[in-house]
C-alpha positions as CSV (number, residue, x, y, z in Angstrom):
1,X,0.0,0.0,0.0
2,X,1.1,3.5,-0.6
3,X,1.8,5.3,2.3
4,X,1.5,8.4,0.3
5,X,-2.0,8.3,-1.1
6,X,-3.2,11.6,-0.7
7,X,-6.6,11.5,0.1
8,X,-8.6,8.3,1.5
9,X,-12.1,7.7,0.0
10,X,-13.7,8.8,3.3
11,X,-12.3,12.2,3.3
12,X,-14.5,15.2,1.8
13,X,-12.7,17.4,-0.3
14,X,-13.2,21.2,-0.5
15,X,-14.5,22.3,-3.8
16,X,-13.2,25.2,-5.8
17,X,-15.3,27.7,-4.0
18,X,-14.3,26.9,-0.8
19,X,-10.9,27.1,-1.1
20,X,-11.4,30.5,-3.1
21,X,-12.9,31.8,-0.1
22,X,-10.7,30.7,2.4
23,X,-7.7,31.6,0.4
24,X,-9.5,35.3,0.2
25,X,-9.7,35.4,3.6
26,X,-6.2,34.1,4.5
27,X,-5.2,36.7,2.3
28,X,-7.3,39.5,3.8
29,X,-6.0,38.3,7.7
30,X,-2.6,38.1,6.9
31,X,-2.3,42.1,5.8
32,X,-4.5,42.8,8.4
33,X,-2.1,41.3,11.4
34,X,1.0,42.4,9.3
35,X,-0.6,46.3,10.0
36,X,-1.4,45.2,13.4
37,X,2.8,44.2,14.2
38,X,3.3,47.7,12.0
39,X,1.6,49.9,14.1
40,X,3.5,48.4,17.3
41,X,6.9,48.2,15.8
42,X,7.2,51.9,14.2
43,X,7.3,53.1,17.9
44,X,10.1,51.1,19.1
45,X,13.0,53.0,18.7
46,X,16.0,52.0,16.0
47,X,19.3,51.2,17.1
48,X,21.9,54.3,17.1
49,X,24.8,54.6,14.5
50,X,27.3,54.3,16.9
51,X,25.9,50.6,18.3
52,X,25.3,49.4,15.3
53,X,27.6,50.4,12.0
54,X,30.9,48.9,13.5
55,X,29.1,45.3,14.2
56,X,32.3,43.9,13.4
57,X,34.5,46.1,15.8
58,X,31.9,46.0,18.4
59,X,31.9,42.4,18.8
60,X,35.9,42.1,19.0
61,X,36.0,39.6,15.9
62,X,40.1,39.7,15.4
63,X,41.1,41.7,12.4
64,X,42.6,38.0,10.5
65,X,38.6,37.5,10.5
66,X,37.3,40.7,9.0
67,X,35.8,40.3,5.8
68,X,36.4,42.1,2.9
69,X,34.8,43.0,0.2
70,X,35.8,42.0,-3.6
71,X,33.6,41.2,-6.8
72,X,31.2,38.5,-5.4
73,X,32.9,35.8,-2.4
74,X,33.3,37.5,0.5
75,X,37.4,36.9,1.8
76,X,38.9,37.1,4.8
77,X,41.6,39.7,5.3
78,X,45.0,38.3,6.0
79,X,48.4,40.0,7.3
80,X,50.1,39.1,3.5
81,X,48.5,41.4,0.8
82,X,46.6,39.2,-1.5
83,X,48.0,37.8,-5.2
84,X,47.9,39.4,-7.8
85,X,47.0,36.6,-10.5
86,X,48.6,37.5,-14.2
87,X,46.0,37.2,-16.6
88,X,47.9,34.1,-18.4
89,X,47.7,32.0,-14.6
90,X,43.8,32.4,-14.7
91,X,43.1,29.4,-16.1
92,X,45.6,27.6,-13.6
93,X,43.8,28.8,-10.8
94,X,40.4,28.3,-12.1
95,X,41.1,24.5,-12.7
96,X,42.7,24.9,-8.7
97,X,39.2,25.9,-7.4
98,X,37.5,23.5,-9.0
99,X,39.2,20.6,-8.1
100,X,39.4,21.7,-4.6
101,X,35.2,22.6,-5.0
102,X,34.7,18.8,-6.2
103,X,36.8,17.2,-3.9
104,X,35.4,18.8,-1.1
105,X,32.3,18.3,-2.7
106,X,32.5,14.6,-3.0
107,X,34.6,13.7,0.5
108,X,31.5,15.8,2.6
109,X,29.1,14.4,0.4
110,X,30.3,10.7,1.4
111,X,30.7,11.1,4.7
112,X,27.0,12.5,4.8
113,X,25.7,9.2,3.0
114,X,27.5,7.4,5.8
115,X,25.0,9.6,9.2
116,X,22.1,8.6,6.5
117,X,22.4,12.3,5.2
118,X,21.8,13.0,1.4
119,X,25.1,13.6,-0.4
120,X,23.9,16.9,-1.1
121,X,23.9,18.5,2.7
122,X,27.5,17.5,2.3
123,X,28.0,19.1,-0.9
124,X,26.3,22.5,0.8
125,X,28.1,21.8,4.1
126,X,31.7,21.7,2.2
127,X,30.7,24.8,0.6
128,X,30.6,26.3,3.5
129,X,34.1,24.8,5.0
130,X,35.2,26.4,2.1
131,X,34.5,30.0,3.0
132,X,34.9,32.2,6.1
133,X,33.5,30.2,8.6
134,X,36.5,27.5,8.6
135,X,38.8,27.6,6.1
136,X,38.8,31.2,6.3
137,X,38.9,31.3,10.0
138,X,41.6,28.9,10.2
139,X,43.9,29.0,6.9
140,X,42.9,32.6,5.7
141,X,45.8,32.6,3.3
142,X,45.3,29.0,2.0
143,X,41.6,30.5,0.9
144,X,42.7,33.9,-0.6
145,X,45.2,31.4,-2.2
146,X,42.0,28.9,-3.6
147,X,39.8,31.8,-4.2
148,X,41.6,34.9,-4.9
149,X,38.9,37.7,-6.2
150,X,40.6,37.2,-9.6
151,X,38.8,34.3,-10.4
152,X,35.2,35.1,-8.4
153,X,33.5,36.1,-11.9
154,X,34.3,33.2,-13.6
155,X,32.8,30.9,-10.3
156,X,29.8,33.4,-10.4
157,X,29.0,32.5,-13.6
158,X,29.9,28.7,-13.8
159,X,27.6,28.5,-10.4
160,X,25.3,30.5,-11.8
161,X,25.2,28.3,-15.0
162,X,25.0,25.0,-12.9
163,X,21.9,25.6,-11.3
164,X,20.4,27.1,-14.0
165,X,20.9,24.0,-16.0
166,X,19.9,21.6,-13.0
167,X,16.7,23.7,-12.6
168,X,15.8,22.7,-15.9
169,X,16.5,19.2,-15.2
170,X,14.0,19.3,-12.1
171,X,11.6,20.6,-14.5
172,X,12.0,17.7,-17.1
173,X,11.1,15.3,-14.2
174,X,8.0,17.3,-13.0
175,X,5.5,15.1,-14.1
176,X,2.7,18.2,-13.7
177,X,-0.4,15.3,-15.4
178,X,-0.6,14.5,-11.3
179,X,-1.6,18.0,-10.3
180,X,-3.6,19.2,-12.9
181,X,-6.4,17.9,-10.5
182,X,-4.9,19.4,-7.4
183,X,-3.5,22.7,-9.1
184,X,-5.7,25.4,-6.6
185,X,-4.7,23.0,-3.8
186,X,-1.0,23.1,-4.7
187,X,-0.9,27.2,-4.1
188,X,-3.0,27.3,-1.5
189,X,-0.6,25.0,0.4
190,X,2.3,26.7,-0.8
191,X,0.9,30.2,0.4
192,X,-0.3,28.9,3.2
193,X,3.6,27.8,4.0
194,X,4.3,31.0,3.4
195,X,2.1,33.3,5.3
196,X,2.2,31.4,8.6
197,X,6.7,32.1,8.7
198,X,6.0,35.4,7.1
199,X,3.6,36.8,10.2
200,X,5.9,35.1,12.8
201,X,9.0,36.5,11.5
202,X,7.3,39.6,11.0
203,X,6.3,39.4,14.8
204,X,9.9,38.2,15.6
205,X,10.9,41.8,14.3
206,X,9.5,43.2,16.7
207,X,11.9,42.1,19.2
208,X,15.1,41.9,16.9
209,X,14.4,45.2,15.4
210,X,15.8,47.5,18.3
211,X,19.4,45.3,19.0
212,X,20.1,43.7,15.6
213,X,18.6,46.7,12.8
214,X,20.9,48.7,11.2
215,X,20.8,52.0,11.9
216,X,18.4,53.8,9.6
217,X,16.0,51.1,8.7
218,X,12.7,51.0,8.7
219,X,10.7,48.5,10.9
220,X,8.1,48.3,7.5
221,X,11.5,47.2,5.7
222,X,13.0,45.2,8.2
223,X,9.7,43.3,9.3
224,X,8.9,42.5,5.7
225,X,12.4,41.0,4.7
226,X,12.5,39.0,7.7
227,X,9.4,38.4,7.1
228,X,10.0,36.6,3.2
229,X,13.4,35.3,4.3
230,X,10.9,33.1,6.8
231,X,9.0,32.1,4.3
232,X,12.0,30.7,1.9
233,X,12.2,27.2,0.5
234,X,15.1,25.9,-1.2
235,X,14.0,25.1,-4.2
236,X,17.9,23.4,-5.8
237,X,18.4,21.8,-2.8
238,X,14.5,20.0,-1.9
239,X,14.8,18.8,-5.5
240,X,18.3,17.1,-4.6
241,X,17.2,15.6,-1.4
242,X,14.3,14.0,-2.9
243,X,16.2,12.9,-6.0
244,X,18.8,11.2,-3.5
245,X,15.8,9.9,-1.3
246,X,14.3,8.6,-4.5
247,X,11.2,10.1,-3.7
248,X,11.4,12.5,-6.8
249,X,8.6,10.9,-9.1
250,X,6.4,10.0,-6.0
251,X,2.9,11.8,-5.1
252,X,4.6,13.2,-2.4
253,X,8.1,14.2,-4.6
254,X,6.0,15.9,-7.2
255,X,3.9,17.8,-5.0
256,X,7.0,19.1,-3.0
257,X,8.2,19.9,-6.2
258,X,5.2,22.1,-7.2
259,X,4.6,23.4,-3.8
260,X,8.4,25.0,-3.5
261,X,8.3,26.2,-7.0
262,X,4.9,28.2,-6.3
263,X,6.5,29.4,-3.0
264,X,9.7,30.5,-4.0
265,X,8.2,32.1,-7.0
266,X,5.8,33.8,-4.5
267,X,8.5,34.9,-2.7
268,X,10.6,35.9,-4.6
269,X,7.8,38.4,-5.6
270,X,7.8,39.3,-2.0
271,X,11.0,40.0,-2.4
272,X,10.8,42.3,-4.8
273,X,8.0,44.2,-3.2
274,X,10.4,44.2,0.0
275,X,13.3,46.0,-2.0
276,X,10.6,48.9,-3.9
277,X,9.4,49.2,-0.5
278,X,13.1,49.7,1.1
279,X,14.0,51.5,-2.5
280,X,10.6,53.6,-2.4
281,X,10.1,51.9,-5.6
282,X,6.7,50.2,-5.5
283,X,5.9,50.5,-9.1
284,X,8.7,48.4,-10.4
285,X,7.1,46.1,-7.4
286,X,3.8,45.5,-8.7
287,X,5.5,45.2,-12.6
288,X,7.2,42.6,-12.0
289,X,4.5,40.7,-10.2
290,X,2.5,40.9,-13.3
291,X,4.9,40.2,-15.1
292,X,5.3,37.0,-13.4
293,X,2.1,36.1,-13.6
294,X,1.3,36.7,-17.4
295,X,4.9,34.4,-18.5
296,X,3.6,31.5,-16.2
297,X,0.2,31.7,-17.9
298,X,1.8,31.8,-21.7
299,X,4.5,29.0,-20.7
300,X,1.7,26.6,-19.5
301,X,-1.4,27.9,-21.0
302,X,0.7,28.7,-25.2
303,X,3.9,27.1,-24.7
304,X,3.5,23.9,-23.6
305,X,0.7,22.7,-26.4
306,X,3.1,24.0,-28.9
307,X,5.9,22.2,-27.5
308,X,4.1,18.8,-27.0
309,X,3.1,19.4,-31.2
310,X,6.6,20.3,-31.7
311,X,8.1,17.1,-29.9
312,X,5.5,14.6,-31.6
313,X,7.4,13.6,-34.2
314,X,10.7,13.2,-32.1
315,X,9.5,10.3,-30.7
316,X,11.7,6.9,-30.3
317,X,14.1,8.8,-32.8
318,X,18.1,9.8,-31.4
319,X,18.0,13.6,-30.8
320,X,20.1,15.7,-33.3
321,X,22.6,18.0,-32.0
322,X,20.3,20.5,-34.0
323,X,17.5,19.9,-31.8
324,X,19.6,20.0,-28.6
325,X,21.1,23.1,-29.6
326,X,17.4,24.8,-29.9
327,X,16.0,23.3,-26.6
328,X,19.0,25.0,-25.0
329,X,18.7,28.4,-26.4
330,X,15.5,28.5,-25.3
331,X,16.2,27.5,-21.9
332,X,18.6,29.6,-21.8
333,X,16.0,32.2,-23.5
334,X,13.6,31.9,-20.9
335,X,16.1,32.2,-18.3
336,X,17.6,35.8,-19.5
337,X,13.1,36.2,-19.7
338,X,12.6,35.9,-16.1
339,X,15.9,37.3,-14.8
340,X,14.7,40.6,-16.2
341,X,11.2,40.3,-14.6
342,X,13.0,40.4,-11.6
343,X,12.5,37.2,-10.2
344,X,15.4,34.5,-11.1
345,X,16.8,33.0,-13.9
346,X,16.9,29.4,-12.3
347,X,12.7,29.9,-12.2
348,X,12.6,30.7,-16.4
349,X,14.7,27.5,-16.7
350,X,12.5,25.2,-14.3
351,X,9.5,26.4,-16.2
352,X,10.8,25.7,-19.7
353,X,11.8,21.7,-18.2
354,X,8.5,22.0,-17.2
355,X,6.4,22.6,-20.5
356,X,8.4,19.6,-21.9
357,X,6.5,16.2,-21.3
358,X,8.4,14.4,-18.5
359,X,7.9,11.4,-20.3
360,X,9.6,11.8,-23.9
361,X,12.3,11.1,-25.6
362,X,14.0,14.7,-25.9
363,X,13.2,14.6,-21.4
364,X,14.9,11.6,-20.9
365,X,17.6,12.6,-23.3
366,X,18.4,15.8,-22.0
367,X,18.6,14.1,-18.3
368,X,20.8,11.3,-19.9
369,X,23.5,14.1,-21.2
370,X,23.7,16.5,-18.8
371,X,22.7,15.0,-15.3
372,X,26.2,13.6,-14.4
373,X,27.7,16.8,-15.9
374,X,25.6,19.6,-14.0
375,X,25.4,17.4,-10.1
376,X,29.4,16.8,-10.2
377,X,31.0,19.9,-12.0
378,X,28.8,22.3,-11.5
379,X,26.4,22.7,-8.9
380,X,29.0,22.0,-6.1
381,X,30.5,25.4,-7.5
382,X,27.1,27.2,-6.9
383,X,27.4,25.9,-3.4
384,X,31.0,26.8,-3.0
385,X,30.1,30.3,-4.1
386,X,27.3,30.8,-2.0
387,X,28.9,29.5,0.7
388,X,32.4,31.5,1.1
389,X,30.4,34.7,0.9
390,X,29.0,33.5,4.8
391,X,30.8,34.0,8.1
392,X,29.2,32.5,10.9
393,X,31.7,34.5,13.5
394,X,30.2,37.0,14.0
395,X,28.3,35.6,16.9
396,X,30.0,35.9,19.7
397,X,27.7,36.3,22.5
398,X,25.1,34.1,24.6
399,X,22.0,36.3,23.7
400,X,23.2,36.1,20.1
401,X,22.7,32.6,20.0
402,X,19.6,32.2,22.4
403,X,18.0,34.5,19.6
404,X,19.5,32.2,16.8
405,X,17.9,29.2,18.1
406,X,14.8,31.3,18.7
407,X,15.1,32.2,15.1
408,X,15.5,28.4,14.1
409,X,12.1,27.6,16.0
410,X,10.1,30.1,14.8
411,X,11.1,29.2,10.9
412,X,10.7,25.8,11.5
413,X,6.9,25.9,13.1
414,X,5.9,28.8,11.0
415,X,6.7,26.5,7.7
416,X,5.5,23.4,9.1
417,X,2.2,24.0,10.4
418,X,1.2,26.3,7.8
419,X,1.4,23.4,5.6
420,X,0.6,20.9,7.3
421,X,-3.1,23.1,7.8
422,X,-3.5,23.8,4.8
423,X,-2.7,20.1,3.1
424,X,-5.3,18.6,5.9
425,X,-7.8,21.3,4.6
426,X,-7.1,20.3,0.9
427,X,-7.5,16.5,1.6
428,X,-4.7,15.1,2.0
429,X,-3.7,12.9,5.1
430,X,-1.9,13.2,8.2
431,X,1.1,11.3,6.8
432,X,1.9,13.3,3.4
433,X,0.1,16.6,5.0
434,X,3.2,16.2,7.7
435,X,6.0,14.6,5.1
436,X,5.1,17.9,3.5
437,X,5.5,20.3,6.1
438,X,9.1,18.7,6.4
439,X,10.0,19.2,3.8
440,X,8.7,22.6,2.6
441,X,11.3,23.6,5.6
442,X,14.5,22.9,3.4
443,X,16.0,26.2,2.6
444,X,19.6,25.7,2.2
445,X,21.9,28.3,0.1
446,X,18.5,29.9,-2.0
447,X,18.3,31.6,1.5
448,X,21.5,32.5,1.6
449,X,21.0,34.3,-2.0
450,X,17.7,36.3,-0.2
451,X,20.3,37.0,2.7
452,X,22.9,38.2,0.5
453,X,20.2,40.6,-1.3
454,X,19.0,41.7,2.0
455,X,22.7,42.6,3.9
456,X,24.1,44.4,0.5
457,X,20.8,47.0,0.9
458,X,21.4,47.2,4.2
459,X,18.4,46.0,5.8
460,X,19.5,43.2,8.0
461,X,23.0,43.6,10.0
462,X,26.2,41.2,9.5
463,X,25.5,39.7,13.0
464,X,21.6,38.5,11.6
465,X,22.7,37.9,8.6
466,X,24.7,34.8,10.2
467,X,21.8,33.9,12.6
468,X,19.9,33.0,9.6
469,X,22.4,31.5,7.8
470,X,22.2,29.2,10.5
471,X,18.9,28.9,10.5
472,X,19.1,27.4,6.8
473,X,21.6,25.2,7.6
474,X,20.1,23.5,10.3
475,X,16.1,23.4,8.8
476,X,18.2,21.9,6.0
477,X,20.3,19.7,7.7
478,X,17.2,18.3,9.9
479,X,14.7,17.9,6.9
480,X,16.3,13.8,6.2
481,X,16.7,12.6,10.0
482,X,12.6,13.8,11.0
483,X,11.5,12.9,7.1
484,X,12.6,9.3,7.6
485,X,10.9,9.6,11.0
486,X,7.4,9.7,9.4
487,X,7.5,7.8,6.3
488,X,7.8,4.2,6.3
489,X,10.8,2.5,5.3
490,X,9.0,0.4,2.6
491,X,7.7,4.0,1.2
């Protein structure tokens, strides 16, 4: 028997009505409580300049630690100056990275198969060995020697490119036949996993906002980016834990799948609403909502039957290099499409897997040739990247990491019982509803991208910024171990 069924015979779905109306009204209550926390929080006062620009100095972090400041990973400053790299060395120390990337990459990710943790917490937890935090911390020069800010746009873009290309993957293996049914349930439950983090953490900021603002900031700004970087689910790193937990084509996979792509879509949204609000730009806001909104509808509602027409005749025949060559431009097309909406080019890519069948020739030929190439070369640079540009130093004091794992328990029941609610309401059962709620909590480095965005505007401090970091890691970290808790080992 399936332990993921979904919904027993017995239970009474919602109709479409009912979950309109309820989803209204979700909607209306969660503005209304998020003026409610506004109204409190923009009379507690802000932290002074003095407190709170010198975090670094403040806290006594030794100077060997600082962080400085070049074109993308964040390095530590060391008594030797750094190297200067001559242009003809590049490619000598780009091939150096990488093989240190991978083979950190692969020794983590083994000895995180061997706790019973996917390969891929180790492949995100040797990203971060690799950065600040401990190689940094410990071997500063051996890092600026690995990483020297020469090379950091030609890692940007290679990360960049890997999960672009893996995001298409995860769309090739969406088998979206299985929701078409549950579709209004899928973003109800997604929203639903993101209003119930977003209030907390927008309640949360009421008592970080006085010690750990920066100076200047809003409480609407700083409440409502706490608030989205609550409500975050890593969408790279879910897909990777279920492909490793083979649970990728199940019920429960696929609506995971749809569930994290509809909330970090959503968020991402948020996210730009966050910065027009912080930029007093709320028109570019609202465009890029829309925008959003209208490509989803053509890529599903015009692309997809023309792509299904178009791949017809491909079937049981070997795909031509000419043919491979045009489903990659337009991946790469629709990627460039929704990195200028303003939500991310990882989501244009995901949606273009996800118009093509999951179940023909050109799908299972794409995953054939670039699978092996994309999950060993070049995703465990994106996590490399990510991952040097945190410093989890910077907390150096009890109360900072009483508030930490406040931080972790707030994200964690926010996320989990808004989805477990809202699956119960849509019909599914206790066992999937909570499966689901695990591991919508998987947030990983796409966090630490929102993090990034919200620490170069200023709007969280260095010493938050590593509290969440933190916070990913170890939602991340404990989505397997409590996962395997609840699902049966025959599942």
């Amino acid at each position: 028997m399936n332990d993921f069924r979904g919904v027993s015979a017995s239970e009474k779905l919602p109709n479409a009505g009912q979950l309109a109306v309820v989803y209204a009204l979700l909607l209306v209550a969660a503005v209304l409580i998020f003026f409610v926390i506004r109204y409190f929080g923009e009379n507690l006062p802000a932290q002074p300049l003095a407190t709170n620009a010198p975090v670094t100095e403040s806290r006594e972090i030794p100077e060997s630690h600082l962080l400085s400041r070049n074109q993308g990973i964040d390095t530590p400053r060391s008594p030797s100056p750094p190297r200067s790299i001559p242009q003809s060395h590049l490619l000598s120390q780009v091939l150096i990275a990488l093989v240190t990337i991978i083979s950190a990459a692969r020794i983590f990710g083994f000895l995180c198969q061997r706790v019973g943790q996917p390969r891929v917490i180790g492949e995100v937890i040797a990203g971060i060995a690799l950065g600040p935090s401990l190689l940094g911390q410990f071997a500063p020069d051996a890092m600026v020697f690995v990483f020297p800010s020469t090379i950091t746009p030609v890692l940007g873009i290679l990360a960049q490119l890997g999960v672009i290309l893996y995001m298409f993957l995860v769309g090739l293996e969406l088998n979206s036949g299985l929701l078409h049914s549950r579709a209004q349930a899928t973003v109800a439950i997604s929203h639903a996993s993101i209003i119930g983090p977003f209030l907390l953490g927008a309640v949360l900021a009421l008592s970080a906002y006085s010690t750990y603002a920066p100076a200047g900031v809003t409480f609407t700004s700083f409440a409502l980016f706490l608030g989205v970087a609550m409500s975050i689910t890593a969408f790279p790193v879910l897909a990777r834990i279920l492909t490793d937990l083979r649970l990728d084509k199940t019920e429960l996979g696929v609506m995971a799948l749809s569930c994290a792509a509809a909330d970090d879509v959503t968020a991402w949204c948020l996210l730009a609403f966050v910065v027009g609000v912080t930029q007093a730009d709320l028109y570019g806001a609202v465009i890029t909502i829309i925008l959003s909104v209208c490509y989803i509808s053509v890529m599903f509602g015009l692309a997809r039957p023309v792509m299904i027409r178009l791949l017809a005749p491909l079937k049981n025949t070997e795909l031509s290099v000419n043919a491979t060559a045009w489903v990659l431009v337009a991946v790469l097309a629709s990627a460039v499409i929704t990195e200028f909406i303003g939500i991310h080019a990882i989501f244009g890519a995901f949606l273009l897997g996800a118009i093509i069948p999951h179940d023909s020739h050109v799908a299972r030929s794409f995953r054939k040739k670039l699978e092996d190439v994309v999950s060993i070369l070049l995703l465990p640079v994106f996590f490399a990247y990510t991952g040097t540009r945190t410093q989890i130093g910077l907390l150096s004091e009890s109360s900072d990491w009483w508030f930490c794992s406040l931080i972790i328990l707030v994200a964690t029941v926010g996320k989990f019982g808004g989805t477990l609610i809202a699956s119960r309401f849509t019909g599914l059962d206790w066992r999937t509803s909570a499966s689901l709620g695990i591991l919508m909590n998987t947030r990983g480095l796409m966090e630490l991208i929102v993090l990034n965005i919200g620490l170069d505007l200023g709007v969280i401090s260095p010493t938050l910024f590593a509290m969440m970091v933190l916070m990913a890691l170890v939602t991340t970290i404990a989505t397997t171990p409590v996962l395997r808790l609840i699902i049966r080992p025959e599942a």
